[in-house]
VEXLO-173152 format. One record per residue (C-alpha): x, y, z; chain; residue number from 0. Coordinates in Angstrom, 1 decimal. Layout:
<nuros>
X, Y, Z, A, NUM
...
</nuros>
This chain:
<nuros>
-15.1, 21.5, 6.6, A, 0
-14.1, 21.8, 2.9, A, 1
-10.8, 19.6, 3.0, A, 2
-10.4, 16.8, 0.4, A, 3
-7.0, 15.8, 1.0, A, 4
-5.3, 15.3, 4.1, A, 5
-1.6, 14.5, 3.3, A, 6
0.0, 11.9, 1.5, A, 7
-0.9, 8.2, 2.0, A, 8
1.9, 6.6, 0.3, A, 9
4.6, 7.2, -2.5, A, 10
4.7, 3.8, -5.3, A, 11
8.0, 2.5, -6.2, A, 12
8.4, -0.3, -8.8, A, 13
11.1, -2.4, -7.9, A, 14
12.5, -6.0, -8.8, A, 15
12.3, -7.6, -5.5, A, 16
10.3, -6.0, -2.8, A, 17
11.6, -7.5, 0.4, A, 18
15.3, -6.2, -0.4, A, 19
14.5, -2.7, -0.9, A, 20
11.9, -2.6, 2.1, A, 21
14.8, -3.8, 4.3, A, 22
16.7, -0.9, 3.0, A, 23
13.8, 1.8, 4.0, A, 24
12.8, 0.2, 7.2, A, 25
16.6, -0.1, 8.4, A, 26
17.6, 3.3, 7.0, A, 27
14.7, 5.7, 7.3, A, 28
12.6, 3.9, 10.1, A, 29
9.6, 2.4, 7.6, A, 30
9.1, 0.0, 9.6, A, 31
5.4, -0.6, 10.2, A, 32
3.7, -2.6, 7.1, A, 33
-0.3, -1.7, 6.7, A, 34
-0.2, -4.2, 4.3, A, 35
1.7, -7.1, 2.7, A, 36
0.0, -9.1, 0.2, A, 37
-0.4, -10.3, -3.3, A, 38
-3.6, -9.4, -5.9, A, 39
-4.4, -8.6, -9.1, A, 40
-3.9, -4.9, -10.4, A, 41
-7.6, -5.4, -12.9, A, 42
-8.5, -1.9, -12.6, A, 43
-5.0, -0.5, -14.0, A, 44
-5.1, -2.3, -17.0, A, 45
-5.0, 0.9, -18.8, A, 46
-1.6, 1.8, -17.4, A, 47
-0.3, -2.0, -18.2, A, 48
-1.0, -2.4, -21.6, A, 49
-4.2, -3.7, -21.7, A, 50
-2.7, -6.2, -19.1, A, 51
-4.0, -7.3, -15.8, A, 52
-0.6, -7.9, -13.9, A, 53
0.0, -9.5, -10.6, A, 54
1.9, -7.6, -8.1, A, 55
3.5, -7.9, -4.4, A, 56
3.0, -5.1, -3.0, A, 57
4.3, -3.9, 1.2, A, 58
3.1, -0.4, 2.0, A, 59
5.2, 0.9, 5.3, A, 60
4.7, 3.8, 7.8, A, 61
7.4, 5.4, 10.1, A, 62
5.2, 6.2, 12.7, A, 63
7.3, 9.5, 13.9, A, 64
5.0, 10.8, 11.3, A, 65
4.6, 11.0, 7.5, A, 66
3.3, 9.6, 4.2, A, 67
4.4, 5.7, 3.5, A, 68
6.0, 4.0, 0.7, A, 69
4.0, 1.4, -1.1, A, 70
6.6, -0.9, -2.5, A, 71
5.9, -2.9, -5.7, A, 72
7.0, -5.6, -7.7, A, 73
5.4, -7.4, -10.4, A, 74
5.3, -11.4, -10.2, A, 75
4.7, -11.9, -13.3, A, 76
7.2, -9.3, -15.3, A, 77
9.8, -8.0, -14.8, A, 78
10.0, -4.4, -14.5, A, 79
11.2, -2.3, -17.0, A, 80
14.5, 0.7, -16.3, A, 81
14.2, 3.5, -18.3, A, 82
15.8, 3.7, -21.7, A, 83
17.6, 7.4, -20.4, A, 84
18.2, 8.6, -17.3, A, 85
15.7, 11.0, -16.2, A, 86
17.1, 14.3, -15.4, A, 87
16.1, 17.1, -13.1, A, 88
13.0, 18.5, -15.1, A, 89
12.0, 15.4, -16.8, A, 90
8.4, 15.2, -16.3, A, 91
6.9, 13.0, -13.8, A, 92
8.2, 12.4, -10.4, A, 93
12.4, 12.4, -9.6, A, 94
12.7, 12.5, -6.1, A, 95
10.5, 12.0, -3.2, A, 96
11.2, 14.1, 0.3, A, 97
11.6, 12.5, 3.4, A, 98
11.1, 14.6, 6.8, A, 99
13.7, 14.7, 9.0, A, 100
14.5, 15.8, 12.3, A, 101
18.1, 16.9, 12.2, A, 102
19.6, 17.0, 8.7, A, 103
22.9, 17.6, 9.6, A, 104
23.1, 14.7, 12.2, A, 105
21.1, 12.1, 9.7, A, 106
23.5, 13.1, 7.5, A, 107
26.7, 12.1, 10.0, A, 108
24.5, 9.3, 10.7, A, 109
24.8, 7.6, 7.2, A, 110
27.4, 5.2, 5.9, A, 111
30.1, 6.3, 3.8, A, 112
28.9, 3.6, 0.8, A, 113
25.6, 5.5, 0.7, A, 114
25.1, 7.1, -2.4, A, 115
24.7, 11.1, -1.1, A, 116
25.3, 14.7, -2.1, A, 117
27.0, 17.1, 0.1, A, 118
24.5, 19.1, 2.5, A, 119
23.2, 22.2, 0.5, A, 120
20.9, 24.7, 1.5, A, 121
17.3, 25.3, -0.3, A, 122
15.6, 28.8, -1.7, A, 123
13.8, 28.5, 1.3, A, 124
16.9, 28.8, 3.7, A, 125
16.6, 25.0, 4.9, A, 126
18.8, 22.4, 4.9, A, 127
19.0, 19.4, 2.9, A, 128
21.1, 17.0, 0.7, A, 129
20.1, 14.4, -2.0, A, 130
20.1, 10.4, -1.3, A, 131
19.9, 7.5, -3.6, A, 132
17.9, 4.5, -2.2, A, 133
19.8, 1.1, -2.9, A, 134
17.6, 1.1, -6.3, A, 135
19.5, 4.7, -6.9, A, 136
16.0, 6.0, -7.2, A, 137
16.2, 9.8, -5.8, A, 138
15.5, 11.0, -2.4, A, 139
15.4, 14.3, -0.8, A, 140
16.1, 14.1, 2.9, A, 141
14.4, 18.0, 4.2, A, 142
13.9, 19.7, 7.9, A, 143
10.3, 19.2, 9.1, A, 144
8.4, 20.2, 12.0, A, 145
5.5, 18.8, 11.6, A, 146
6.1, 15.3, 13.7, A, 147
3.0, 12.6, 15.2, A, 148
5.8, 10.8, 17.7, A, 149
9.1, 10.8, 17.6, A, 150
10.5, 7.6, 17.9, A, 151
14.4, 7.1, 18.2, A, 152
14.6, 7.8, 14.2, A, 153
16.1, 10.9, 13.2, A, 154
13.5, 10.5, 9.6, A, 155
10.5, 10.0, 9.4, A, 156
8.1, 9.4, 6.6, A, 157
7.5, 11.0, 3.0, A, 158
6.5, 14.4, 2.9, A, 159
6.3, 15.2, -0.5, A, 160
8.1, 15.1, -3.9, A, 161
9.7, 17.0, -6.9, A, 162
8.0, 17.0, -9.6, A, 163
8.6, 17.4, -13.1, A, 164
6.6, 19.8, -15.3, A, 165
6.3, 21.3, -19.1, A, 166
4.0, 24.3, -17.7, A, 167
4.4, 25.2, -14.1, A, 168
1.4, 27.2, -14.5, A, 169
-0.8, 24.6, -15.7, A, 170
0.3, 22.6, -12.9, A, 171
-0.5, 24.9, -10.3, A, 172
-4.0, 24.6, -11.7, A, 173
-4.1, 21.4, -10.2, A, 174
-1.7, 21.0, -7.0, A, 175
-2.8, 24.2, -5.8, A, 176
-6.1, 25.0, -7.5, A, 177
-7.1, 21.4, -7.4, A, 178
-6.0, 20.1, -4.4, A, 179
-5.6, 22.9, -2.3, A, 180
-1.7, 23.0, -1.8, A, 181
-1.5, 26.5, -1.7, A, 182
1.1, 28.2, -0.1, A, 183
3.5, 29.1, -1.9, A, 184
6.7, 28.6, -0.1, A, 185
9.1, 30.0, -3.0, A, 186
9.2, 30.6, -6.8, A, 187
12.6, 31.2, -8.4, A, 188
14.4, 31.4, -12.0, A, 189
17.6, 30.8, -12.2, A, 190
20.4, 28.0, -11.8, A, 191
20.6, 26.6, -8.3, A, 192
23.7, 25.3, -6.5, A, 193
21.8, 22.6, -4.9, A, 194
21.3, 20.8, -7.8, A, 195
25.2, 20.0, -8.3, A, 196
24.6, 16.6, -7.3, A, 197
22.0, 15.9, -9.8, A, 198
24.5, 17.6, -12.7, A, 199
21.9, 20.5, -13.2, A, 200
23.9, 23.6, -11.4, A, 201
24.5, 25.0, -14.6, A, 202
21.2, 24.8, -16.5, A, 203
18.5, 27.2, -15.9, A, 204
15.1, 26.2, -14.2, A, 205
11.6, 27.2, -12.9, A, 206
10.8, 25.9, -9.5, A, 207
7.9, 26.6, -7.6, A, 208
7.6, 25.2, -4.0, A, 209
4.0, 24.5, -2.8, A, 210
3.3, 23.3, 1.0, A, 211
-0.2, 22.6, 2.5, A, 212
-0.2, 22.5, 6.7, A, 213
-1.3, 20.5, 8.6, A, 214
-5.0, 21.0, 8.6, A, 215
-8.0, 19.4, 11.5, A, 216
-9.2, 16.9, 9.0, A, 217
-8.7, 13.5, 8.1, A, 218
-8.7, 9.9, 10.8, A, 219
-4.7, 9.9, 10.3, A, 220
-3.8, 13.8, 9.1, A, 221
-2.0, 14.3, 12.3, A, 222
0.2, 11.2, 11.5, A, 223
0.6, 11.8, 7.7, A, 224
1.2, 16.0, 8.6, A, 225
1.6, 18.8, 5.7, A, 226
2.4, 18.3, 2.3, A, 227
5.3, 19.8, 0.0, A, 228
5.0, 19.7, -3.7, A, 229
7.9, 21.0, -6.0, A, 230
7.4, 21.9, -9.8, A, 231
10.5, 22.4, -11.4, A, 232
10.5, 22.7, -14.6, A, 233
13.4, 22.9, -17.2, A, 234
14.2, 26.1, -19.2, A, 235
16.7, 25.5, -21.3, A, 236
15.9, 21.8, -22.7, A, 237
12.9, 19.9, -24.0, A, 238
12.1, 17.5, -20.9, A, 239
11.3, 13.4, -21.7, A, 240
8.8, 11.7, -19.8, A, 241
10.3, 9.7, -17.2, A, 242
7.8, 7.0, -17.7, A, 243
8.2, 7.3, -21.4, A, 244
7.4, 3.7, -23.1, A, 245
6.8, 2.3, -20.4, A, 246
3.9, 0.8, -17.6, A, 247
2.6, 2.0, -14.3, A, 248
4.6, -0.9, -11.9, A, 249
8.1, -0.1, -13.8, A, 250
11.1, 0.5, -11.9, A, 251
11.0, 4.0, -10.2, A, 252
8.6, 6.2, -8.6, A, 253
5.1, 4.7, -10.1, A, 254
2.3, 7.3, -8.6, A, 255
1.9, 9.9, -5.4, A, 256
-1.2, 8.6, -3.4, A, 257
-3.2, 11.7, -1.1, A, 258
-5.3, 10.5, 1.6, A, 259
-8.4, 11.3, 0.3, A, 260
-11.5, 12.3, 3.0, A, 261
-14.5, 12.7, 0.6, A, 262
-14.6, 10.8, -3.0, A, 263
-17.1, 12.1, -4.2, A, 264
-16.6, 15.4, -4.0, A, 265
-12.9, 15.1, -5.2, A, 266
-14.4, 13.1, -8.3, A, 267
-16.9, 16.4, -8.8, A, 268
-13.9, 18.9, -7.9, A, 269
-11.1, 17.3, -10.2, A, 270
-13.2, 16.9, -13.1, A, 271
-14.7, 20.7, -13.0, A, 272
-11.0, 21.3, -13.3, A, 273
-10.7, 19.6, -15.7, A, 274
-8.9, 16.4, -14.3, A, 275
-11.1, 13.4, -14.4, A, 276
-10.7, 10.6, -12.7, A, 277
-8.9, 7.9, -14.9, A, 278
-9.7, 4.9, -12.5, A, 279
-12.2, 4.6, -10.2, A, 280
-12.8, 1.2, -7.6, A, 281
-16.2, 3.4, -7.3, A, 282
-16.8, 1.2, -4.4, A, 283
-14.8, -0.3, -2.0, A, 284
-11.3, -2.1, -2.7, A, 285
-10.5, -5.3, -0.2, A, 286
-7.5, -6.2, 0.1, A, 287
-7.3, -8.6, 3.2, A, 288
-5.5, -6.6, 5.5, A, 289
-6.8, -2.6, 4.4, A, 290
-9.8, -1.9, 2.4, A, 291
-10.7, 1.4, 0.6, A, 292
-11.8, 2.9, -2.1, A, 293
-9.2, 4.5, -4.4, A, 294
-9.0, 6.2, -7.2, A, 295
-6.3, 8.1, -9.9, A, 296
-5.8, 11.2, -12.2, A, 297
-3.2, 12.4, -14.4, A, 298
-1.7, 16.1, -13.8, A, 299
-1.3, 18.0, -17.1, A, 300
2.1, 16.3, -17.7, A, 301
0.6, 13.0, -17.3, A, 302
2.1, 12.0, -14.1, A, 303
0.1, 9.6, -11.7, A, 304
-2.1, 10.8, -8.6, A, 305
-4.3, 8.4, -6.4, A, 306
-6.5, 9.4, -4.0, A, 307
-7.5, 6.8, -1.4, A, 308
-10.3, 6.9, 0.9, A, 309
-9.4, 4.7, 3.6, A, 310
-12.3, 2.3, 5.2, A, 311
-10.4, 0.0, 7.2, A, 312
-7.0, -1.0, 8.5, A, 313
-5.2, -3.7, 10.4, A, 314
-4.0, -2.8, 13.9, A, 315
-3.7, -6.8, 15.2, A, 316
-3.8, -9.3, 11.8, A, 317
-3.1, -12.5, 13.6, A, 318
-6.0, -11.2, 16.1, A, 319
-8.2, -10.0, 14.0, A, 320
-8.2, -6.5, 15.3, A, 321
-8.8, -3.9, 12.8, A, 322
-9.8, 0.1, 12.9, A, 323
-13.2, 0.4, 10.5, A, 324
-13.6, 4.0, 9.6, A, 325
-16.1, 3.5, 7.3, A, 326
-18.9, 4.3, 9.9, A, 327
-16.9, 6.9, 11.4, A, 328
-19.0, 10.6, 10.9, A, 329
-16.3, 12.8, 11.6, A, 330
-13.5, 13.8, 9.4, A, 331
-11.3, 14.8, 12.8, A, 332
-8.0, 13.5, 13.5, A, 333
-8.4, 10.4, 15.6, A, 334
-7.2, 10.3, 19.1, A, 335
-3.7, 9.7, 19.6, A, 336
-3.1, 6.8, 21.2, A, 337
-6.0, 4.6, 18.7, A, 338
-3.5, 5.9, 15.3, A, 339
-0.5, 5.0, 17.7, A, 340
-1.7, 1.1, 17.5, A, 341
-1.0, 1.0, 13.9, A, 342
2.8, 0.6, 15.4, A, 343
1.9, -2.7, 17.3, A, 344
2.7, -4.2, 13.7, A, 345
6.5, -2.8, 13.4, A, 346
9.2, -5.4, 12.6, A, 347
12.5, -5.4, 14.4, A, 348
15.6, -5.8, 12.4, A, 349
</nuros>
């Protein structure tokens, strides 16, 4: 078994106060299950913080119909900085993350009328989607899925992937699909798109390339984390800013895309023959009371941020001190069911 990757862990938002805009995610898209929810030191991203070791607050939340989680982030001892432009569709780094869904059209009947959303618009691929601004207006893109753990009375579930801004698309395919082995891909177009009226962009001319990795046998939680969709798009008529430009990792918007990562060392060995070393490394294990790991990042050409975790253990009880240790675990299978089910015991009920 030759898998690395085995979906996406968790998407990073900076944000200004980290209980508001959970509220908003667990209430709206069903992220209701926190794996973690605790206060530490960021040391090893002093790179990325200006030399800085910054304290954050960070609550990382699962809907556990199925899909990636969103790690939610604030600084306590900063606050976080906007940026100076608003990032446009082709900006490098990452615009919008996609959430799965269910039924678009119904989630979309679903939502209240002060919600900032596009109208429902079709993708190159035939599907249905629309655009949705979080209560921090940063960028979602709410997509049909079929690739579900348990359904659970939410129409959404969890992240499934994310649009991505590139300079080069084919430099970057070096690395989401040479590198980390999402491969397929879906559909690869020129041209200007009506689906990006929303975003002001129906009338400029892009690149965009979607990628999409299945789900594969691997990984303790791929089954609950599922397939992966990765969308370059890359601007052809203007010269794209970095949406992270003058600015540090922990700033308002998107912050990083984490993969659940099955085999460190050999993703270490794999990304840097590619020519993608690892910028940070916990080279061991990471504790942070309630999950432990060890985690790591890279940068894709365009500089945008990547982490790979390797997860060793995680909290199904806290107050009983009941937690899953997959450390000593041989296999790189899917666990059973009903053991990744008691992740849920933790939801909170609005």
């Amino acid at each position: 078994m030759n898998e690395l990757i085995s979906g996406i862990q968790q998407v990073g938002i900076g944000v200004p106060n980290v209980n508001e805009v959970w509220k908003w995610y667990r209430r709206t898209l069903g992220l209701n299950v926190p794996i973690f929810n605790d206060e530490a030191d960021a040391k090893l991203m002093v790179s990325y913080t200006s030399g800085e070791v910054r304290r954050r607050h960070a609550i990382m939340a699962l809907n556990m119909a199925g899909g990636g989680g969103v790690e939610i982030w604030q600084y306590k001892n900063r606050i976080p900085v906007e940026p100076a432009f608003e990032p446009k569709l082709g900006d490098l780094g990452i615009l919008s993350i996609k959430i799965k869904c269910l039924d678009v059209p119904k989630f979309y009947g679903q939502l209240s009328s002060e919600e900032q959303k596009s109208s429902l618009g079709t993708s190159p691929e035939k599907r249905s989607h629309f655009w949705l601004r979080d209560c921090r207006t940063n960028l979602l893109q709410i997509v049909s899925n079929e690739s579900w753990f348990r359904p659970n009375g939410f129409l959404t579930g969890g992240v499934c992937g994310a649009v991505i801004g590139v300079s080069d698309i084919e430099k970057s395919i070096r690395f989401y699909a040479d590198t980390l082995e999402i491969d397929e891909v879906v559909y690869d177009k020129t041209g200007t798109f009506e689906d990006f009226k929303f975003l002001g962009a129906d009338k400029e001319k892009f690149r965009r390339v979607l990628l999409r990795k299945t789900l594969g046998k691997a990984g303790a939680f791929g089954k609950l984390l599922g397939g992966v969709e990765i969308e370059l798009v890359q601007a052809l008529d203007r010269t794209p800013r970095k949406i992270f430009e003058d600015r540090d990792w922990g700033d308002a918007g998107f912050i990083h895309l984490c993969f659940d990562a099955l085999n460190m060392n050999a993703l270490k060995n794999r990304c840097q023959a590619n020519g993608f070393p690892f910028t940070v490394d916990s080279a061991d294990s990471f504790d942070m009371g309630e999950a432990a790991g060890r985690f790591s990042y890279v940068e894709d050409p365009d500089g945008t941020l990547i982490e790979f975790v390797e997860t060793h253990k995680v909290p199904i009880v806290k107050k009983l001190g009941i937690y899953l240790n997959l450390k000593k675990r041989k296999k790189q299978t899917h666990l059973p069911d009903w053991m990744v089910a008691t992740l849920g015991w933790g939801k909170v009920k609005d």
